[in-house]
Structure formats: structure tokens, C-alpha cells
C-alpha atoms as one frame of an Amber mdcrd trajectory, in Angstrom:
protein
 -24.384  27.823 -11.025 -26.602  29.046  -8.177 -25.620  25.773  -6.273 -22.066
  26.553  -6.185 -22.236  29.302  -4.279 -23.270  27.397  -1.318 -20.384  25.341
  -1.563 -18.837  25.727   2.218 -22.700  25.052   3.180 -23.162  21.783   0.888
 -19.286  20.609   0.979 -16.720  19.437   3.782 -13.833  21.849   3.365 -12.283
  22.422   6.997  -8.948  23.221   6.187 -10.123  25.740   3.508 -12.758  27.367
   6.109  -9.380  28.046   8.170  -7.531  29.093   5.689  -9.844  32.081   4.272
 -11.429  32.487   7.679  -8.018  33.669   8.568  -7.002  35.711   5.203  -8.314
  38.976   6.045 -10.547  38.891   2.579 -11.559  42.441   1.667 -13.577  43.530
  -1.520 -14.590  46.368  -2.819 -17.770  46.794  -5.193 -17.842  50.001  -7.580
 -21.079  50.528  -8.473 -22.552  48.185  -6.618 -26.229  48.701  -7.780 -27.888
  45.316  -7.011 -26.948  42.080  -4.578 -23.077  42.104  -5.050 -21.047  40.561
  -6.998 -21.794  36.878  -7.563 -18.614  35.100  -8.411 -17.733  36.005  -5.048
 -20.804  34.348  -2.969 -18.818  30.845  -2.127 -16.855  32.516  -0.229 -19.357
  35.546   1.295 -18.829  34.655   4.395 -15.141  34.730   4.925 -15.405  38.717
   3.206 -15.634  42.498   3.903 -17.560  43.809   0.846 -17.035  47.522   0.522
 -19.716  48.901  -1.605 -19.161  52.468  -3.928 -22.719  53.719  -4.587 -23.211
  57.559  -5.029 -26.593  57.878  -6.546 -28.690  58.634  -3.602 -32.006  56.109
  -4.050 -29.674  53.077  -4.651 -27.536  53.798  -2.096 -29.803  54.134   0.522
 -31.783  50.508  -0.461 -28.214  49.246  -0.240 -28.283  50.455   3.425 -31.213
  49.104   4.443 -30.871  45.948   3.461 -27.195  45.572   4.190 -27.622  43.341
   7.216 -29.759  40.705   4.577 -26.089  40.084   2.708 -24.338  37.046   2.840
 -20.885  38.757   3.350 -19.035  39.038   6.551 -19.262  42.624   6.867 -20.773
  45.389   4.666 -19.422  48.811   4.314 -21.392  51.334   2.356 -19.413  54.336
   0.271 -21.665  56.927  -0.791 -19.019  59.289  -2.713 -18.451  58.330  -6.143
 -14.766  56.965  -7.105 -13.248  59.258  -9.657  -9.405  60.112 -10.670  -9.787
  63.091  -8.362 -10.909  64.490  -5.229 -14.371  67.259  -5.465 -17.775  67.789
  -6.386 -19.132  66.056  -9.757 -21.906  65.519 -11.700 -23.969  61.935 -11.639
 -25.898  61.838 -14.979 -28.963  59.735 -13.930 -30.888  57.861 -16.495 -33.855
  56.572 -16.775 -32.602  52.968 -16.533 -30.402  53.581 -13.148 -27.886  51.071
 -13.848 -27.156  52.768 -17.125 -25.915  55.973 -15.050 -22.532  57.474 -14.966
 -19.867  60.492 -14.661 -19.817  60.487 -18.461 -22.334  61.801 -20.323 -24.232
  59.396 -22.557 -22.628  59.770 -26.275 -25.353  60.484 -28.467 -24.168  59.784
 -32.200 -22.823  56.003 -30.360 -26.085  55.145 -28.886 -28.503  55.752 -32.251
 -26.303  53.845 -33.960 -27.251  50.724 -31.693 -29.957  51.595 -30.086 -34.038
  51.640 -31.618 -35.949  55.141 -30.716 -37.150  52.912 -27.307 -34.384  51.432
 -26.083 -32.829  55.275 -26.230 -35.214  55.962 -24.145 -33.913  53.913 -20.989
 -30.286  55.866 -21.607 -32.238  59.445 -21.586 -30.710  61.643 -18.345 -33.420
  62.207 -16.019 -31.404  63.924 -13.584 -28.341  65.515 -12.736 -26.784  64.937
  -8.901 -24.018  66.478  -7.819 -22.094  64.410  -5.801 -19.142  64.281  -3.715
 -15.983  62.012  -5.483 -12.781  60.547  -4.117  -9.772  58.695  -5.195  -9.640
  55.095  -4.957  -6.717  55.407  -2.711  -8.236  57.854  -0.596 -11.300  55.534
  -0.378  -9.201  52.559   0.859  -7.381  55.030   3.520 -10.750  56.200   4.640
 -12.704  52.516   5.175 -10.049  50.596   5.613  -9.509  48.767   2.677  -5.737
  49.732   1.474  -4.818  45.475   1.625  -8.467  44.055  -0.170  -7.741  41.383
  -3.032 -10.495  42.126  -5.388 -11.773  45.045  -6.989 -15.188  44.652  -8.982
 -15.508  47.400 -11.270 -18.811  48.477 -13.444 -19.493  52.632 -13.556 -20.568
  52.969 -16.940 -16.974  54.800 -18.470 -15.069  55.343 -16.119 -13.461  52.307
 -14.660 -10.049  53.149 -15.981 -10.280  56.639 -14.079 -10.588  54.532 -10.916
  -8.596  52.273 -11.279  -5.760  54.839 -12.482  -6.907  56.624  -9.392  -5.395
  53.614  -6.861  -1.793  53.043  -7.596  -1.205  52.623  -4.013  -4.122  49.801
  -3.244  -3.633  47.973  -6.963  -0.230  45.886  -5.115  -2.472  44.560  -2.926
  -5.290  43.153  -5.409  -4.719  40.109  -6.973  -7.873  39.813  -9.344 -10.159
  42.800 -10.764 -13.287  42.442 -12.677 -13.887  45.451 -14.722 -16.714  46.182
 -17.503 -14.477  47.557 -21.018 -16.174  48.661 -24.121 -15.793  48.441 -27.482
 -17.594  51.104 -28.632 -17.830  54.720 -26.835 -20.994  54.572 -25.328 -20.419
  58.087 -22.927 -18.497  60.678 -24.744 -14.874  60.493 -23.809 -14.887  56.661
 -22.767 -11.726  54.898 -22.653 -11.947  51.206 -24.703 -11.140  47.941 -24.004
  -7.693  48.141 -25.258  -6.775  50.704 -23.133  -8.197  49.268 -19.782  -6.269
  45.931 -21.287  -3.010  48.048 -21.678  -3.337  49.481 -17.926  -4.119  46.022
 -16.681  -1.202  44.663 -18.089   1.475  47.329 -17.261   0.142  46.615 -13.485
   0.735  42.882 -13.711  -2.391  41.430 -14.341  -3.698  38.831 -16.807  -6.533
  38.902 -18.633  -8.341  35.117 -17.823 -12.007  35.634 -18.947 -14.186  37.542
 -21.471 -18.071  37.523 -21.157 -18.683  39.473 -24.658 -21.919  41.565 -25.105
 -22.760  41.494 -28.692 -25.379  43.812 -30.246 -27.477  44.585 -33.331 -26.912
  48.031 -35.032 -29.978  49.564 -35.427 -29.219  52.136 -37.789 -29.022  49.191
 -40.817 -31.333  47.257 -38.995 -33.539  45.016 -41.316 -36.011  42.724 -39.317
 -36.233  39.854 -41.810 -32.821  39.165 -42.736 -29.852  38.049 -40.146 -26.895
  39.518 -39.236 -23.878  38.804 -37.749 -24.118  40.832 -34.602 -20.955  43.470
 -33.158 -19.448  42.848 -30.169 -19.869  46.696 -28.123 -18.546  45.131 -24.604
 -17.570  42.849 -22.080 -16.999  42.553 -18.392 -13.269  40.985 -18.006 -11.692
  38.874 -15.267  -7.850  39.825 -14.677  -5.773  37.525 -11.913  -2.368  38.158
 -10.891   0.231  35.469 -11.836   1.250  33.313  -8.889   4.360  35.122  -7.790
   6.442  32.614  -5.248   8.244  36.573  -4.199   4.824  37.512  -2.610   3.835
  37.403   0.982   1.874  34.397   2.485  -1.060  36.203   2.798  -1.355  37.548
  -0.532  -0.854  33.942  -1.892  -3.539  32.436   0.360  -6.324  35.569  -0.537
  -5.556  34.732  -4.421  -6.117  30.840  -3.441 -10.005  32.038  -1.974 -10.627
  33.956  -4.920  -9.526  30.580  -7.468 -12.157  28.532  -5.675 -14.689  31.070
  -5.690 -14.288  31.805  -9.626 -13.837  28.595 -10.373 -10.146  29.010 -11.228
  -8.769  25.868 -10.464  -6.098  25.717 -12.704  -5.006  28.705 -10.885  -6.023
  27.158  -7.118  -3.596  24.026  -8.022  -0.588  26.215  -8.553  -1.225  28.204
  -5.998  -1.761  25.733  -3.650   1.566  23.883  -4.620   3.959  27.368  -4.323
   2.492  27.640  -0.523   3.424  24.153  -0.091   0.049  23.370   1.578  -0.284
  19.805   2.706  -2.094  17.618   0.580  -5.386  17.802   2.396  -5.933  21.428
   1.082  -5.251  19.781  -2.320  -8.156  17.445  -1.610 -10.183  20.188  -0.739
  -9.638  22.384  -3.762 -10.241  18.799  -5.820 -13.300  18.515  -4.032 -14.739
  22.116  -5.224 -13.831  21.462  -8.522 -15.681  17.882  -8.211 -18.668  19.782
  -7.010 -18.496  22.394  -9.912 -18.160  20.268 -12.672 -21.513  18.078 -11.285
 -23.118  21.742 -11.009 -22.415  22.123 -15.317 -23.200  18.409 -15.561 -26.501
  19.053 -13.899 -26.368  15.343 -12.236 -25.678  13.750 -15.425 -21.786  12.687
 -14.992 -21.648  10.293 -17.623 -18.234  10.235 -19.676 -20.828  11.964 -23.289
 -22.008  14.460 -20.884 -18.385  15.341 -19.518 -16.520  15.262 -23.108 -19.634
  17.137 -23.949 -19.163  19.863 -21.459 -15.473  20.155 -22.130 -15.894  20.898
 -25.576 -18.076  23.676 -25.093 -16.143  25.521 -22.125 -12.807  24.704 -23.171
 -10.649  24.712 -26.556  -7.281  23.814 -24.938  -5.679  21.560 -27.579  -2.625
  20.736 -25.633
């Protein structure tokens, strides 16, 4: 789907530039090891990405090359988020992305992992590190309104995100990692991130499952049915005709940009936009579904496509 995040470059969408040109679009990126993320790159330039990166290396690169980014602004956070204020620790492993505030739980990872795969989740380091609340973050760089949170720390989302209560109003879609299996010693699971999200008004409207071998029954030569251990999990806020303009119009950019457009329709029609905005949104998801289609938009290839994406029998 590379191509669809050029979308305002390769389609005509003027009254959606003004719209989200105008919308104020803040996001913030915990653990933001890498390029951002990329269901968000439609609309880059219309955003203030706020990134959360404590380990030192990483967060440095992400300076340096901050002004390469296709996002409106770039704001670096070098304190890690946590449920409260002070000094931590940063377990560092030996595969970076695979570090946390948790330590890595032993018994879980043998279970799962071979003898050299364990090797990538061995600490080689320990930082100490300065945290902060989420809601202090958002005082201090100016991110108390953003509309998306993008969440992936290796354990200890829920902390963070239990950490905001004042900021979560504001957000109308979170992407968080969950786990099914306690990879760090005292990891909160998927059901209880699901629980939180819930109780704060959120829906859960994707699941991109990571399903693994266990190696400790491993048998080369025979298959097995493999176990799901996690998944990184879209929530949206319902539409809610109560909430402000604004709030309406930032969950509108995020639709498009996720390829919502069930979502983007509704909203549209409770701002009573005019029916070239309508047009508009029709005309992303036109350009996303020739994206899937890869330039073959015969009827086969469409029923095709919506039988593998979709099992809506209504």
C-alpha cells in the first residue's frame, strides 16, 4: 500500500487539504524507533508527530534525521513515558526494538523462543533514564488536544496510557501493541489493555495477530498449528454528534488515512459536509481499492479482494 500514502500528491482532494490543513492534527509516537508510524503517512503533511524515544542511540538518529520526515513538524521526547514521574531503568537488548521498562520474562521467552533467537532478547545494557506521565508529556510539548496516540514499548503500554486520563478525551483513535502471552515479567495482556480501552470509549476496529511456533515442543518435520502471542490493535472512537467540530473533523483525517471509510462516511454525514467532501472521501477509497487491486479492477478481481478482506455477511 506504499502508493496510498501519497494520496494528496497523486489525487485531487481540495476540500479535504482545507479541511485537515486546518484541524490542528497532533500525534504522538511512543517508542518511535524507526520512520513513524505508517498508517499515518497520507496525511504527514497536515501533522505534528511527537516522538517518545528514551534510549539514547535511537533517539539521537531520530534527531538527526528529523528534518528528512514527511510530517509537518517533528518533536523529539527523550524521557521515557511511564505511570509515574522519576528515574527508571531501560533494559536494552541486543535487538533494540525488543527493549523495555520490563524486564524480559525468562520462563515466557524459552518457551517460544530457539537458544538463537533468545539471544536477540538478551539485556545488553541497563540506562537509567528520566520518565514522565503521559499527561505531563502533553503539558510539556504541547500536545494535551492530539487525536492519535501510537503505542509500542514492549509491556508497558497500558502504564501509559493509564498514565493520560487528562489527554485520552482528546484522542479519537490509538494504536497500541497487546500480548497474549507475558513476554516481560509483570506484563499486562490483551484483555486488559481491551478492558481499559473500552471503559475510555474506544472500539476495537482492527487486529494484526502475530502468531508463533513454541519451541519447547518444537518438531521440525511435522506441522503445527501455530499460537497467537500478540497483536498491534487499532481502537477509534464512535462518531459522537455531542463532540466539538474539531474533534469530528481530526477523526474524519485519521478515517482516510487508515483506510476507514466506513467510518469517514458517517463522519462526514454528522458534520453535514457538503457533498463535495463526500466525493472526495469516495475518491480515496476509489484510489485504495485500485492500490489492493494492483490495476486489475475487473469485477473476479474485486469479488476476489472482498472475500479475502472482508466477511461482512449482511
Amino acid at each position: 500500500m506504499a502508493r496510498y500514502r501519497k494520496l494528496f500528491e497523486l489525487e485531487p482532494l481540495p476540500r479535504l487539504r482545507e479541511l485537515f490543513a486546518a484541524a490542528g492534527l497532533k500525534a504522538v509516537d511512543v517508542g518511535g524507533r524507526g520512520k513513524g508510524f505508517p498508517g499515518l503517512l497520507p496525511i504527514a503533511p497536515f501533522v505534528d508527530y511527537f516522538v517518545s524515544e528514551p534510549e539514547t542511540a535511537e533517539a539521537n538518529r531520530l534527531e538527526a534525521t528529523a528534518g528528512e520526515q514527511p510530517w509537518k513538524n517533528v518533536a523529539l521526547i527523550r524521557e521515557a513515558l511511564a505511570q509515574q514521574s522519576g528515574v527508571v531503568k531501560l533494559f536494552v537488548t541486543k535487538k533494540p526494538g525488543m527493549s523495555s521498562l520490563l524486564q524480559p520474562n525468562k520462563e515466557i521467552l524459552h518457551r517460544f523462543y530457539s537458544p538463537d533467537n533468545l539471544g536477540k532478547l538478551s539485556i545488553e545494557s541497563v540506562q537509567e533514564v528520566q520518565a514522565i506521565s503521559l499527561d505531563e508529556a502533553a503539558e510539556r510539548y504541547g500536545f494535551t488536544d492530539a487525536a492519535f496516540l501510537k503505542l509500542d514499548t514492549q509491556g508497558t503500554e497500558l502504564d501509559i496510557l493509564k498514565s493520560g486520563s487528562r489527554l485520552l478525551p482528546a484522542v479519537q483513535a490509538i494504536y497500541v501493541e497487546a500480548a497474549f502471552q507475558p513476554f516481560y515479567c509483570d506484563q499486562p495482556l490483551f484483555a486488559d489493555v481491551d478492558s481499559f480501552m473500552r471503559a475510555n470509549g474506544f472500539v476495537l476496529f482492527a487486529l494484526n495477530r502475530t502468531a508463533i511456533r513454541r519451541h519447547a515442543g518444537h518438531r521440525p518435520s511435522v506441522y503445527t498449528q501455530h499460537m497467537v502471542a500478540w497483536a498491534h490493535c487499532l481502537y477509534i472512537r464512535e462518531p459522537d454528534t455531542s463532540e466539538e467540530r474539531e474533534a469530528l473533523v481530526r477523526l474524519l483525517a485519521l478515517a482516510v488515512s487508515l483506510q476507514c471509510f466506513d467510518v469517514a462516511f458517517e463522519v462526514a454525514a454528522r458534520l453535514h459536509l457538503p457533498d463535495t467532501v463526500d466525493a472526495e472521501i469516495q475518491r480515496c477509497a476509489a484510489f485504495a481499492t485500485r492500490v489492493m487491486l494492483d490495476g486489475d479492477d475487473s469485477p473476479e478481481a474485486l469479488a476476489a479482494l472482498t472475500a479475502r478482506v472482508s466477511r461482512d455477511k449482511g
